[in-house]
C-alpha positions in Angstrom: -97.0 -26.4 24.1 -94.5 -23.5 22.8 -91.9 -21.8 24.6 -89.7 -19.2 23.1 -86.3 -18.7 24.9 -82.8 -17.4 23.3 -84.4 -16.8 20.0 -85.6 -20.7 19.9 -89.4 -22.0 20.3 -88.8 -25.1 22.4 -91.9 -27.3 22.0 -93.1 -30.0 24.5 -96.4 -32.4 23.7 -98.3 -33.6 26.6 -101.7 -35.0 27.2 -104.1 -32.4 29.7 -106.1 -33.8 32.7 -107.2 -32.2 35.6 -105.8 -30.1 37.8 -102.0 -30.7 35.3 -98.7 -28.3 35.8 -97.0 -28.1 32.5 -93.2 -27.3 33.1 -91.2 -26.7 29.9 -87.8 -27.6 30.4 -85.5 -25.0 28.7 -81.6 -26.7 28.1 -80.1 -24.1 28.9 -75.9 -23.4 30.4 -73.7 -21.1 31.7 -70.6 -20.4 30.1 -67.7 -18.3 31.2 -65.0 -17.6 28.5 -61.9 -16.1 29.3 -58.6 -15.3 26.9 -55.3 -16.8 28.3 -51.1 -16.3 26.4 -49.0 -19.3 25.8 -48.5 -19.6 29.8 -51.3 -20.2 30.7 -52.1 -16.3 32.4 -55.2 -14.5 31.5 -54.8 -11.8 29.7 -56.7 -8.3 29.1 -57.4 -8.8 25.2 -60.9 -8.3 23.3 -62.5 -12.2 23.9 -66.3 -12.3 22.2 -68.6 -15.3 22.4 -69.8 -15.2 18.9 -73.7 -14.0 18.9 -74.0 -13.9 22.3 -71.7 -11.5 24.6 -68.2 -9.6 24.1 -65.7 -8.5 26.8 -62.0 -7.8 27.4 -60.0 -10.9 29.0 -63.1 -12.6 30.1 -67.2 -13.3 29.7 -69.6 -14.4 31.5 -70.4 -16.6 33.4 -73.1 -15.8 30.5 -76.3 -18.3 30.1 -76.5 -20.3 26.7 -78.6 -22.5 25.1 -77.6 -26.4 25.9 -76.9 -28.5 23.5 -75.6 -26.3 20.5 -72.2 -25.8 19.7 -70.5 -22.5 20.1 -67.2 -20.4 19.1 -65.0 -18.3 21.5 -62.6 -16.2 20.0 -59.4 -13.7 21.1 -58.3 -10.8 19.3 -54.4 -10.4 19.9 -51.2 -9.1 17.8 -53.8 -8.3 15.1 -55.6 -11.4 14.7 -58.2 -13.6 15.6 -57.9 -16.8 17.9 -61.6 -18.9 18.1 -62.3 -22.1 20.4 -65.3 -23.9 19.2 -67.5 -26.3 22.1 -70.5 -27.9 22.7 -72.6 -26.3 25.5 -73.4 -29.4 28.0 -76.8 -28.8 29.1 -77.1 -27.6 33.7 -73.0 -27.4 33.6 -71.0 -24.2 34.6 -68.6 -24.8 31.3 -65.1 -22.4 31.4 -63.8 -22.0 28.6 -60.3 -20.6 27.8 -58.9 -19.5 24.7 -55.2 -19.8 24.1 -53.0 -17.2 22.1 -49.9 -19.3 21.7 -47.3 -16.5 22.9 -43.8 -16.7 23.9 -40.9 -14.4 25.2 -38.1 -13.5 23.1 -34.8 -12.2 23.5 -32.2 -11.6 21.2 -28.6 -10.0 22.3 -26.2 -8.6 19.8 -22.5 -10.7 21.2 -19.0 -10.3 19.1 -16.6 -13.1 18.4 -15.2 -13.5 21.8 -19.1 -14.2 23.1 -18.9 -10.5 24.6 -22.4 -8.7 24.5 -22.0 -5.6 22.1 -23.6 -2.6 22.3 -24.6 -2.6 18.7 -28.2 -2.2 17.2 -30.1 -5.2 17.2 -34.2 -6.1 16.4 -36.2 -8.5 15.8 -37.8 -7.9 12.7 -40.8 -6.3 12.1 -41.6 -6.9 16.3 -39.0 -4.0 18.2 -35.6 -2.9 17.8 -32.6 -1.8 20.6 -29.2 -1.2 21.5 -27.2 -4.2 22.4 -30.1 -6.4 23.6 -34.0 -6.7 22.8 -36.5 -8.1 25.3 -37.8 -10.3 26.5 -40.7 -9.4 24.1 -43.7 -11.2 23.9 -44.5 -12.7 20.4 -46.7 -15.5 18.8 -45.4 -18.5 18.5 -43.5 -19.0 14.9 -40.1 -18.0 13.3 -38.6 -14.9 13.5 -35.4 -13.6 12.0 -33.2 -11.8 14.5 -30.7 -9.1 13.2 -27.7 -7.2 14.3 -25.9 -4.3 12.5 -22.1 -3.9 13.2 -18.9 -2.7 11.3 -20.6 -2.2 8.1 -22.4 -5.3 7.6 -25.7 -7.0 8.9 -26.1 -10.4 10.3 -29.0 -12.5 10.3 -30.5 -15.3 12.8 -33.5 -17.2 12.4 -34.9 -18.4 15.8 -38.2 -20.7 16.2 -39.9 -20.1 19.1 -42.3 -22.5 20.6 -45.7 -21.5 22.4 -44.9 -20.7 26.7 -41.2 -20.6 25.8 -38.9 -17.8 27.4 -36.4 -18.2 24.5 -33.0 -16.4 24.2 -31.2 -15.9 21.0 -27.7 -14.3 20.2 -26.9 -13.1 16.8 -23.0 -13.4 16.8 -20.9 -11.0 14.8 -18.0 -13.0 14.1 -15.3 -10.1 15.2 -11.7 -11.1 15.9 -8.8 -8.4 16.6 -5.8 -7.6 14.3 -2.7 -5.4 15.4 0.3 -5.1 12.6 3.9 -3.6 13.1 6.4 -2.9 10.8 10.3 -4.1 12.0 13.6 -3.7 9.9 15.9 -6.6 8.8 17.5 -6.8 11.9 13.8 -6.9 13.8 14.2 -3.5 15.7 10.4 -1.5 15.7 10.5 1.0 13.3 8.3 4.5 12.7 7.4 3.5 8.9 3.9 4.2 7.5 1.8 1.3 8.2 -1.9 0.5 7.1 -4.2 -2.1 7.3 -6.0 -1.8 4.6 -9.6 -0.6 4.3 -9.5 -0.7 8.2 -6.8 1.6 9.9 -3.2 3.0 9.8 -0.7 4.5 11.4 3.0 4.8 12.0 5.0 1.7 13.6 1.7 0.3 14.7 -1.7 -0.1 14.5 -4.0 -1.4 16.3 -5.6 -3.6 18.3 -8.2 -3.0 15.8 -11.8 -4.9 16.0 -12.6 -6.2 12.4 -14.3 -8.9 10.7 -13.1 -12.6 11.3 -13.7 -15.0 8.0 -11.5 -12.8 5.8 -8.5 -11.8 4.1 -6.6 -8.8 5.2 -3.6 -6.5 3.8 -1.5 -5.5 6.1 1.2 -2.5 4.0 4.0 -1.0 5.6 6.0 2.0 3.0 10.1 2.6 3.3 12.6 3.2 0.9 9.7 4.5 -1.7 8.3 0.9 -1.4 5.5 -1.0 -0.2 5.9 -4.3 1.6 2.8 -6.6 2.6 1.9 -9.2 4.7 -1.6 -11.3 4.0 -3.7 -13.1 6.8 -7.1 -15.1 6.5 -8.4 -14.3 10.1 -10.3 -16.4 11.7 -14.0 -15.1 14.0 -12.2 -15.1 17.6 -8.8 -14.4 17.1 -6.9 -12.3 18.6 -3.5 -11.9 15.8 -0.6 -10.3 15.3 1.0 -9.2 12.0 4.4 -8.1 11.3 5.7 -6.7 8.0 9.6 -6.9 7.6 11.3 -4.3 5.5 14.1 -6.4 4.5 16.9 -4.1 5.0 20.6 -4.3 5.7 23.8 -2.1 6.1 26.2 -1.6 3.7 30.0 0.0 4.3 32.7 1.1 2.3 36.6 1.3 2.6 39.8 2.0 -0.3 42.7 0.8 0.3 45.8 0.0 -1.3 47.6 -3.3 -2.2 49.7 -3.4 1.0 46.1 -3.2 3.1 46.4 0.2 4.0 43.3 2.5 4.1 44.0 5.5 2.0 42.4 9.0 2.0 41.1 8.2 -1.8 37.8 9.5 -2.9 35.3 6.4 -2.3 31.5 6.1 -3.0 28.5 3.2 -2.9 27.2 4.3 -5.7 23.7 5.5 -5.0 23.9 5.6 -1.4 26.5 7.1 0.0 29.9 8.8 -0.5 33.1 10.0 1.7 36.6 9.9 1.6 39.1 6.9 2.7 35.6 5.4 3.8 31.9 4.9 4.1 30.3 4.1 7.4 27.3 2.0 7.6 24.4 2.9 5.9 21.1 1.1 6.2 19.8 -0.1 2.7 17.5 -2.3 1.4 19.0 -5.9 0.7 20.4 -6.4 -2.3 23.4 -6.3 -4.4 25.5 -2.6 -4.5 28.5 -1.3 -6.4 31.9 0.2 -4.4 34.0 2.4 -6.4 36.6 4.5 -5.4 39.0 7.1 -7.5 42.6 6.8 -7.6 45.4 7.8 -9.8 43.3 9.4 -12.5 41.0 5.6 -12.7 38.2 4.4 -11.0 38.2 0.8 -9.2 34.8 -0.9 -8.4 33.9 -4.1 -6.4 30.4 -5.4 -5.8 28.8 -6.2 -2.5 25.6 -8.8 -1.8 23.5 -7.3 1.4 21.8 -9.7 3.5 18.7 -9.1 5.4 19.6 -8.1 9.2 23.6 -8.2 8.3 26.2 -5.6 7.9 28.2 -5.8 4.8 31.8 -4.3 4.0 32.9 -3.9 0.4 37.3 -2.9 0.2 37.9 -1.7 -2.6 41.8 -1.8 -3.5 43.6 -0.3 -5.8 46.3 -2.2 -7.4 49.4 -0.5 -6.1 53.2 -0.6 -5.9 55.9 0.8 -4.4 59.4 1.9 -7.1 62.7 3.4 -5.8 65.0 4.6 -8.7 69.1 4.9 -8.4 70.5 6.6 -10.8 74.3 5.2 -11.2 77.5 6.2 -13.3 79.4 3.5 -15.4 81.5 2.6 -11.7 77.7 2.1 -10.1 78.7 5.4 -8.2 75.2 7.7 -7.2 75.3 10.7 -9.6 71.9 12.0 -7.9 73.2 15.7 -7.4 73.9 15.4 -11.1 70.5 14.6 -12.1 68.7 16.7 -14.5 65.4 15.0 -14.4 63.6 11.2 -13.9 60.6 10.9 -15.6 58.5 7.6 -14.7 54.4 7.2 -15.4 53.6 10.9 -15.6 56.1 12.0 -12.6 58.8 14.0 -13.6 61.0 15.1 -11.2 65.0 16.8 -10.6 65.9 14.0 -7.9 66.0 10.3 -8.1 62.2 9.5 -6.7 62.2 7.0 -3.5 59.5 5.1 -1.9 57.2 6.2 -5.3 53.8 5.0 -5.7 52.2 3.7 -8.2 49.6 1.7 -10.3 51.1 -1.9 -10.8 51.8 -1.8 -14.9 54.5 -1.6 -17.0 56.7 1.9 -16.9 58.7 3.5 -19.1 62.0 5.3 -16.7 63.6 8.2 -18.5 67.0 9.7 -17.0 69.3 12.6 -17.9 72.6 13.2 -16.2 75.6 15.4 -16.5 74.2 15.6 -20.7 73.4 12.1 -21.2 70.1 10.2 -21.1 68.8 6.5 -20.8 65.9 4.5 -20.3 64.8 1.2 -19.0 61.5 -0.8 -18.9 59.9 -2.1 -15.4 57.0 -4.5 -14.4 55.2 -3.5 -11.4 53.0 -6.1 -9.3 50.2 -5.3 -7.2 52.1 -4.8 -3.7 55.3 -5.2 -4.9 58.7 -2.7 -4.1 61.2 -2.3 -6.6 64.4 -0.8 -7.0 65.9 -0.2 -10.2 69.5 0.9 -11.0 70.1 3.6 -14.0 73.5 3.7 -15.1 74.4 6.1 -17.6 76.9 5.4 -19.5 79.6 7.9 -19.8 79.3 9.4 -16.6 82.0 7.7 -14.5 84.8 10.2 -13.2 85.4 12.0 -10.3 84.1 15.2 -8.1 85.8 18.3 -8.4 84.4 21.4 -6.3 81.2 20.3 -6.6 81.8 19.2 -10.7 82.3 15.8 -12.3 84.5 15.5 -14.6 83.9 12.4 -16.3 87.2 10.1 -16.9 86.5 10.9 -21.0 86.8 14.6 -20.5 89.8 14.2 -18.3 91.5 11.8 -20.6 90.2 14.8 -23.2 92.0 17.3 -21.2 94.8 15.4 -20.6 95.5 14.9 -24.1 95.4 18.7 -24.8 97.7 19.5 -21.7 99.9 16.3 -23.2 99.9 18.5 -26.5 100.8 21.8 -25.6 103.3 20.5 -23.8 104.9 18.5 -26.4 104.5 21.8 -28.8 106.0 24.0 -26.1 109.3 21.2 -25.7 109.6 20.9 -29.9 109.3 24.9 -30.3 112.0 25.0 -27.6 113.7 22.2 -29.2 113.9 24.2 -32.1 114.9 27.5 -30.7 117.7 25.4 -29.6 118.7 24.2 -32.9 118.6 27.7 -34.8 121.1 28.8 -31.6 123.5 25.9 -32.2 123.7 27.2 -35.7 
């Protein structure tokens, strides 16, 4: 005997007597299919019982031949998911296909662990600001990405099937401030940069930049550049200073006795004034003093020092001569004077308390019609006097005139012979009378 069920003849043989009830036993089973994610939940996706019934999240219960083995599939995230089983004949069978999903979340953090709100996504699945998720995926690897300060940054995460995994793709940020401070470590309003990142004036910052690398910090005075260099490490939080190494430089002429004099003086370059210079800030280094005096010029060097204050003197190499100009009996003659003459100076009265450049001088004198001359050393700081005496002058002050003893003795001799012709003429008148 045939029986056709389900597309299938089912046959059974049997042997006919009277009054026989044939019953063909068709194997037959109900199945219910139903499509489930990673945890287990059902799920609204297309589900199909290949050749025999399609639904969306579940089938059936649907009635099957026993004894045949059959595929249950899912469609989800674009692809297919089967389940093949073998239909037990007069059993309710359930069967559940599994789409091994998983949630996902990814946050975008910076290099202090502090959630950014910078765009983040999971690639090629969704995209946000800050965070994504939880998203449902498939069960597999995924690379996780966050954009921030120019560059991107990359994470690959594995996620396992009914895992609620969390990922965080760390930028690895740190913070950098910079200042700019003289030799002496006061704050100064200098142009200041770091470079490729921000600038400013004094300061900068804090600014958020990229740990892991090399940064130039520049700072500009004087017509200069000055740097600093730091590797900066994801995380920290640092501090650069850049130190214009400058000092302050001063001035002062004087002359060999220590005293400070009203002469033209100058740090060549910097600064000028006269008698002195008052502190000026430089860069350190080494400098040049000169100062003007007496027709020359007179230099010293200086060495400044970072963060120090340095004084260059600058003396001249003076000295102090008093000239007395005598007659033969070491008697003054200066109202008799006609002139001195001594380095240059020339003058109608015998000079006192006269400056000059130590050296060797030349002294010229001319009194009452008769000169002389006499050599002198003069040592830095040293006073002098020096005596004249003109020969020839010694005598004696009449109304306001010397007559020298030589003219007197000259006058003498004339008065001696007039008289001695006025007694022989009267001698001879005498003589012609006796007669």
């Amino acid at each position: 005997m045939k029986v056709k069920a389900f597309g299938t003849e089912l046959t059974s043989n049997f042997t006919a007597t009277d009054g026989l009830n044939v019953v063909v036993v068709v194997p037959t089973t109900k199945v219910r299919v139903r499509a489930v994610d990673g945890f287990g939940l059902p799920r609204s996706w297309p589900v199909e019982l290949i050749g025999v019934a399609k639904g969306n999240g579940t089938i059936g219960p649907v009635e099957v031949l026993g004894n045949g083995t059959y595929t249950a599939r899912v469609l989800a995230f674009g692809r297919w998911f089967n389940s093949t089983f073998f239909a037990v004949p007069g059993k309710v069978q359930n069967v559940s296909v599994v789409v091994p999903t998983a949630l996902l979340t990814v946050r975008a953090v910076d290099g202090f662990g502090r959630q950014r709100d910078w765009p983040v996504e999971v690639v090629g699945v969704s995209r946000g600001s800050g965070v994504v998720g939880p998203v449902e995926v498939l069960a597999g690897t995924y690379t996780a990405r966050v954009s921030a300060l120019g560059a991107v940054f990359n994470k690959t995460v594995e996620v396992r099937p009914g895992e609620n995994a969390t990922a965080a793709v760390q930028v690895p940020t740190a913070l950098l401030s910079a200042a700019v401070v003289d030799g002496f470590g006061s704050r100064r309003d200098w142009p200041l940069e770091i470079r490729g990142v921000a600038g400013g004036r004094g300061s900068v910052g804090p600014v958020e930049v990229l740990g892991g690398r090399r940064y130039v910090v520049a700072a500009a005075a004087f017509g200069k550049n000055f740097t600093e260099v730091v590797d900066l490490a994801p995380g920290a939080n640092a501090t650069v200073v850049v130190r214009v190494p400058t000092a302050k430089v001063a001035a002062k002429v004087v002359d060999s006795f220590g005293r400070q004099r009203d002469w033209p003086v100058e740090i060549v370059g910097v600064a000028s004034g006269r008698g002195g210079v008052e502190p000026v800030e430089v860069l350190a280094g080494r400098y040049v003093a000169r100062a003007s005096a007496f027709g020359r010029e007179f230099a010293v060097e200086l060495a400044a020092e970072p963060g120090k204050v340095a004084e260059a003197v600058v003396q001249v190499p003076t000295a102090v001569l008093n000239i007395v100009v005598l007659d033969d009996d070491k008697k003054p003659l200066d109202r008799y004077v006609e002139y001195v003459a001594v380095g240059g100076n020339s003058s109608s009265k015998p000079p006192r308390e006269l400056e000059l450049l130590a050296g060797r001088y030349t002294i010229r004198a001319r009194d009452l019609g008769k000169e002389t001359s006499s050599e002198v050393e003069l040592g830095p700081g040293e006073v002098k006097t020096v005596e004249l005496i003109i020969p020839g002058t010694a005598g004696f002050d009449v109304g306001g005139t010397r007559v020298t003893y030589s003219t007197a003795a000259a006058l003498v001799a004339v008065a001696l012979a007039a008289v001695a012709g006025v007694v022989a003429l009267a001698l001879r008148r005498r003589r012609r009378q006796a007669k």
